[in-house]
N, C-alpha and C positions, 0 to 999 in steps of 0.2 A: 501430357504427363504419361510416363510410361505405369505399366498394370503397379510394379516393383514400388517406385515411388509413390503412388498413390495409395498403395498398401502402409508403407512406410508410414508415413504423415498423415493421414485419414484424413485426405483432401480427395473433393470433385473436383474436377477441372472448373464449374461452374463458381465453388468457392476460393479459386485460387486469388482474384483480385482483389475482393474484401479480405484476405485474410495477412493479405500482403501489405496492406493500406495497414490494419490494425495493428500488425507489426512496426510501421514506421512511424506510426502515432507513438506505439509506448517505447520505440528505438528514443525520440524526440525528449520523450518526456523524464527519464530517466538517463540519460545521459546530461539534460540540463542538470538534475540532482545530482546527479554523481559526480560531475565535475566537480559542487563546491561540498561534497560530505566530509571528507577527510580532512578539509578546514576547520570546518564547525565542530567535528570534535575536537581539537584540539582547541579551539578555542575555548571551547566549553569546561575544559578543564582544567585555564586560568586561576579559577581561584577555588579552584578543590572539589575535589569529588559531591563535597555536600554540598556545595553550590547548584551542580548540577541535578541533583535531587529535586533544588528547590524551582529551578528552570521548568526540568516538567510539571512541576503544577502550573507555573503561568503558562505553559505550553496548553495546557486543559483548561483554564480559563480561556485563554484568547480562542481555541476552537469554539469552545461553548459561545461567547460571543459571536464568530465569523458564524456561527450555522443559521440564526434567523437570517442572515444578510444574504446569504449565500439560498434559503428556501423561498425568499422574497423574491429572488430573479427566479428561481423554477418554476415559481407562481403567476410570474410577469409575462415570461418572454417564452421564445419559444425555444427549441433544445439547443439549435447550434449558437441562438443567441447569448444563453446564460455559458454554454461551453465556452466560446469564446470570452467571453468578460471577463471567466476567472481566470482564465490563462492569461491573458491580455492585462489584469490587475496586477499577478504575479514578476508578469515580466517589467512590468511598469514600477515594480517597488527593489527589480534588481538594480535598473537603470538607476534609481535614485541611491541605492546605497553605495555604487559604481562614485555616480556624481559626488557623493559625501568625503568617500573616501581620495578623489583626487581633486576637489577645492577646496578641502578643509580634514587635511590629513592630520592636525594638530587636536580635533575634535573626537580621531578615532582611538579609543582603549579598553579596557575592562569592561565598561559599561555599555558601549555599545557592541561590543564582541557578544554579552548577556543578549541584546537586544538581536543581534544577528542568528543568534543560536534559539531564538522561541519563535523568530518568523521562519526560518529555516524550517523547521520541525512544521509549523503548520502547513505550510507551503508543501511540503514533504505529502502532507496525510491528503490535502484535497486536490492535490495535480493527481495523484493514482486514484484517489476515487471518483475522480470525474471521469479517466479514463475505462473502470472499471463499470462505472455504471452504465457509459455509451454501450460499451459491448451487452452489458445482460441486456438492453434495450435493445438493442442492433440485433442478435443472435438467438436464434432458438434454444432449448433445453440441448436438443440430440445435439446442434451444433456446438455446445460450449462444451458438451462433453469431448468431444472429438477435436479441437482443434483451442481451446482457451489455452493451452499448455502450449502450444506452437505459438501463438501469438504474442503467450508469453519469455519467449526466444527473443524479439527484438527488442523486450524492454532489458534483459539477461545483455543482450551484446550492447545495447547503451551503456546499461550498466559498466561495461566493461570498456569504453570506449571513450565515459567521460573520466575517469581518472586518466587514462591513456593521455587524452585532451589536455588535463590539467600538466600533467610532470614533464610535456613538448611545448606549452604554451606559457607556462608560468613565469621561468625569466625573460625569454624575447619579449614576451607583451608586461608585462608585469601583473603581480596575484589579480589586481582589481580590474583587469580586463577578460579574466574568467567571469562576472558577476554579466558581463554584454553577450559570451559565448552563450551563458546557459538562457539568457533573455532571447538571442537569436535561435536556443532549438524549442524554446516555447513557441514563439511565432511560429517556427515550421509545422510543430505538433497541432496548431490549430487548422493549419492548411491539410495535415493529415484526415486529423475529423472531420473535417469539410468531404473528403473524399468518401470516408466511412460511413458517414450519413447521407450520402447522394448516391453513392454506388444505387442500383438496381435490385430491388429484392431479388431474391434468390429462392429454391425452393423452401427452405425452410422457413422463410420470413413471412411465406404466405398460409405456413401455418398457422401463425398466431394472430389471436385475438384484438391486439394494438398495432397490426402491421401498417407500415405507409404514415402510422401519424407523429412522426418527427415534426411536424412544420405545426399539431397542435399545440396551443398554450395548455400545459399541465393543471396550472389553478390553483387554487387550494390556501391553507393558510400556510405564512411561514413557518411556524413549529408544529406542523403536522406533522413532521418526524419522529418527534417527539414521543408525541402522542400514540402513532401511531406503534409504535416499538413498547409501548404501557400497556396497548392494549392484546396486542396479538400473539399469544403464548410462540408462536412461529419466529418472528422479530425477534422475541424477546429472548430465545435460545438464540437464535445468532447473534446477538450481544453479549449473551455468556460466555460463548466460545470464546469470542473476541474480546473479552476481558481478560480469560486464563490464559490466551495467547500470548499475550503482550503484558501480563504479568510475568510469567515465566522467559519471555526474550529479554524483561529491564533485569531480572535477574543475573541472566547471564550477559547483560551487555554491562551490569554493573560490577561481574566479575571480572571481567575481561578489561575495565577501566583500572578496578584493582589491580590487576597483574602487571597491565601497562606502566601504571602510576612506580611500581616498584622498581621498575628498569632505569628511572631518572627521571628528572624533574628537564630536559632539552626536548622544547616544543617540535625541532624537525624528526627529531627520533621516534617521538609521538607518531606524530602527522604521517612518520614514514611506516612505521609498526601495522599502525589504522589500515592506512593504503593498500597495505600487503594482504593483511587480513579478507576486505573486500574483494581481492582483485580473486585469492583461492576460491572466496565463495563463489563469487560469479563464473566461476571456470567451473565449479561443481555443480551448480544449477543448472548453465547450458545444457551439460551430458546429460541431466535428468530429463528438463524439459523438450530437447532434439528427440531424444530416444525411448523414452518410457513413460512421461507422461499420461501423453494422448490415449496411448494403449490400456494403460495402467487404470485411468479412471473410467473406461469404455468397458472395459472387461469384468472388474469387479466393482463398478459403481462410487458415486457418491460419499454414502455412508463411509464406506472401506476406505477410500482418499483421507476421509479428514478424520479418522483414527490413527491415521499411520504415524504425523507427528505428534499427539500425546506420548503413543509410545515409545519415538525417538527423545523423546526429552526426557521420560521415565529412565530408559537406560542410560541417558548422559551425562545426569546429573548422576548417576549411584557411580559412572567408570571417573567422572571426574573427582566425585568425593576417594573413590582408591589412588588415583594418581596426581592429581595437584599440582600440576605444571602447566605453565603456559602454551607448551604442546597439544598438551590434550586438549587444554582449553581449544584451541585452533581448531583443532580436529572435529570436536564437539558444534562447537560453533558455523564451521561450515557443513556439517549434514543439517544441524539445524536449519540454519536459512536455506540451503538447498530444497532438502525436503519442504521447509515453509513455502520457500517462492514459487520451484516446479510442479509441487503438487497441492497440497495447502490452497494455498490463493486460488487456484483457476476452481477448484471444488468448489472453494466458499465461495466463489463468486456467482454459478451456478445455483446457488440458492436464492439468488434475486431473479431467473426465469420464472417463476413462478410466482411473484409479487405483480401488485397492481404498477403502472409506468410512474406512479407517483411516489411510491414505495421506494423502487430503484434508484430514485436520485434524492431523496429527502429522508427517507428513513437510513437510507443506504449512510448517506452524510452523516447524520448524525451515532450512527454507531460508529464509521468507517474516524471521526475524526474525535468526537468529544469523548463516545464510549472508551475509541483505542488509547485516548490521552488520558484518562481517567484509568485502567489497567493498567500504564507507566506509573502513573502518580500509586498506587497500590503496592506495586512492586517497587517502586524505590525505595516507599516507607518499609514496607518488608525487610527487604534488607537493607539497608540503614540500623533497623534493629536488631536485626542477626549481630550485625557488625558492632554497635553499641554493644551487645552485650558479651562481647569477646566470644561469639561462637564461630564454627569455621563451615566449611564445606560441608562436612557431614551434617549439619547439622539444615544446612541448606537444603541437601538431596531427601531429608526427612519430610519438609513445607512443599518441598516442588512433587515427588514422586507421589505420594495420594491425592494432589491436587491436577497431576496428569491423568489419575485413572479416572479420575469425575470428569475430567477432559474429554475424556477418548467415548465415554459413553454418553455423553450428550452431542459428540459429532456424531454416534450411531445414530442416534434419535434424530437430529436435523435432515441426514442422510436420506432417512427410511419413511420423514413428513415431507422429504420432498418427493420422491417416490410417489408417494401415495397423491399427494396433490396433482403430478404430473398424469396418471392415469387415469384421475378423475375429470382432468381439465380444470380442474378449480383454481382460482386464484385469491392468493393473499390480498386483502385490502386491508392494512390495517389505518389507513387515511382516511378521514370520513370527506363525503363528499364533499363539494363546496363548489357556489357557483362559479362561472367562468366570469376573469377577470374583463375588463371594460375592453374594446375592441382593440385601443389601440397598444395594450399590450403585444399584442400578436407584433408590432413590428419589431424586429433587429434592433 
């Protein structure tokens, strides 16, 4: 690599192979989702907006259920074994809804569209937290700083690549052989992580305290994530985050359903509207994360990263309550996820260097799926009752803009407890111990 690019991309030559790998892990992973998103909305909004209200609550049920299931194989097996399973489950329940839909087309409607749209959505939260949690595993503190935002570049061009995929593939092959596409970039994804997890430590891997033990079984009980996110004032602020987050995104994804909903009730116009929407943001998050990221959170930190989106929501909820067009909405909504995805996400993910290796996939779960579906289920009742009560936007930017500034200061605070942990060496356990499972856990 020349001095120019290395500068550029705050890459060593030494990290260029792992970083390339964990790039085409979340290229994998997110171009399977992206293929089928802009269906599942429009499905989803078959029979009414309130419908979909009531989806993410089953959507937060069914995570709540998947998460013992899912900290039982952490406890089981060893890392790439449970990574694969649930990818391999994943893609094992596309296959079948594939199969559903072309030997028994007379059984697909409304109700199974409801039923496609809450596995969707879970599917959605635990393929990027699995992915998420290998890398805090994988990767030291200095390296997630420096390079989580590039690696979050190939899940950005998935992103962009499974829609691409769907609107070239969709009549030749027909929609339900989309559902075999995004099955085959899961299998790839697991071949990814196989690579990600075997690569050769590096020098930062031999800084840390759990280095090399990928191949130990973790242990513990299944809801030790639980638990441990009850106990640990640390957890328990990155579950708040992660609640006002994703409170404030169902808001605006429930205005943005509104505005949709108003153009016509013709599901392609929908589905085409959606499509458009996604494709601006993923082209606005690349620039962020190619370009400024890396830098961005290297230079001013942690803390500083994950205030920046409170304050982008703060002002776009007051420029949206002035202007009230589906424009601005647009507009609003791609800084939003921009900022969310490019910088947002790689920070907060960075606050799992610092947790115990048990923490990272079990506590991580359980905020990463039941907490995040539980802040939809908040926000949709929210506004549901805006809406009942015939108030409008303004009155929206009133609920969301002091609920950004309590936002923005307890990402300072998560920030500034990572900091301080980092310097001390210390680490989060909020998992209590537990003996190691029977031996023959340890197999695949």
């Amino acid at each position: 690599m020349t001095g120019a690019l290395a500068r550029l991309f705050n890459l060593r030559r030494d990290e260029v192979v792992p970083v390339l790998l964990a790039a085409a892990f979340f290229f994998c992973v997110l171009c399977a989702l992206m293929v089928l998103r802009p269906a599942r909305d429009a499905l989803g909004m078959q029979r009414g907006i309130e419908a979909v209200r009531w989806l993410f609550m089953a959507t937060a049920v069914a995570t709540l259920f998947a998460n013992p299931v899912f900290g039982w194989l952490v406890a089981r097996y060893r890392r790439m074994a449970f990574i694969a399973a649930t990818y391999a489950f994943f893609a094992a329940c596309l296959v079948g809804f594939w199969a559903l839909l072309m030997l028994a087309p007379e059984a697909v409607g409304e109700a199974s569209g409801m039923v496609f749209y809450v596995f969707f959505s879970v599917f959605n939260l635990f393929a990027t937290m699995v992915f998420w949690a290998l890398m805090a595993d994988r990767f030291s503190l200095e390296q997630g700083k420096r390079f989580f935002a590039l690696i979050a570049v190939g899940g950005t061009l998935g992103a962009i690549a499974g829609p691409a995929l769907a609107s070239l593939l969709a009549q030749p092959l027909g929609t339900p052989a989309l559902l075999l596409v995004a099955a085959g970039f899961l299998l790839l994804a697991i071949v990814a992580a196989w690579g990600v997890a075997r690569v050769r430590p590096q020098a930062g891997d031999r800084e840390r305290p759990d280095a090399g033990a990928g191949h130990v079984v973790i242990g513990g009980a299944a809801w030790a994530g639980l638990r441990a996110v009850l106990r640990s004032p640390y957890l328990l602020g990155i579950a708040g985050y992660v609640v006002v987050m994703t409170v404030m995104a169902t808001l605006l994804y429930f205005t943005r359903l509104q505005m949709v909903a108003a153009l016509g009730d013709d599901l392609d116009l929908r589905t085409t509207v959606f499509a458009n929407i996604d494709l601006i943001v993923q082209l606005a998050t690349l620039v962020l994360q190619a370009v400024v990221a890396g830098h961005l959170m290297k230079r001013f930190g942690v803390a500083f990263t994950l205030a920046l989106l409170p304050v982008t929501v703060a002002l776009g909820f007051v420029g949206l309550a002035m202007v009230g067009t589906l424009a601005a909405l647009i507009v609003f909504e791609a800084t939003f996820r921009a900022v969310q995805r490019a910088l947002t996400r790689p920070a907060r993910e960075t606050l799992y260097t610092v947790t115990s290796r048990e923490d990272k996939y079990k506590s991580k779960a359980f905020v990463d799926t039941f907490v995040y579906r539980g802040g939809d289920v908040i926000g949709a009742q929210v506004e549901g009752l805006l809406v009942r009560l015939g108030l409008g936007l303004a009155a929206l930017a009133s609920v969301a803009v002091p609920l950004a500034l309590a936002w923005a200061a307890l990402g300072l605070w998560l920030g500034r407890a990572q900091q301080r942990l980092a310097a001390t060496g210390e680490r989060i356990h909020g998992a209590a111990a537990a003996p190691a499972p029977p031996p023959q856990g340890d197999r695949p």
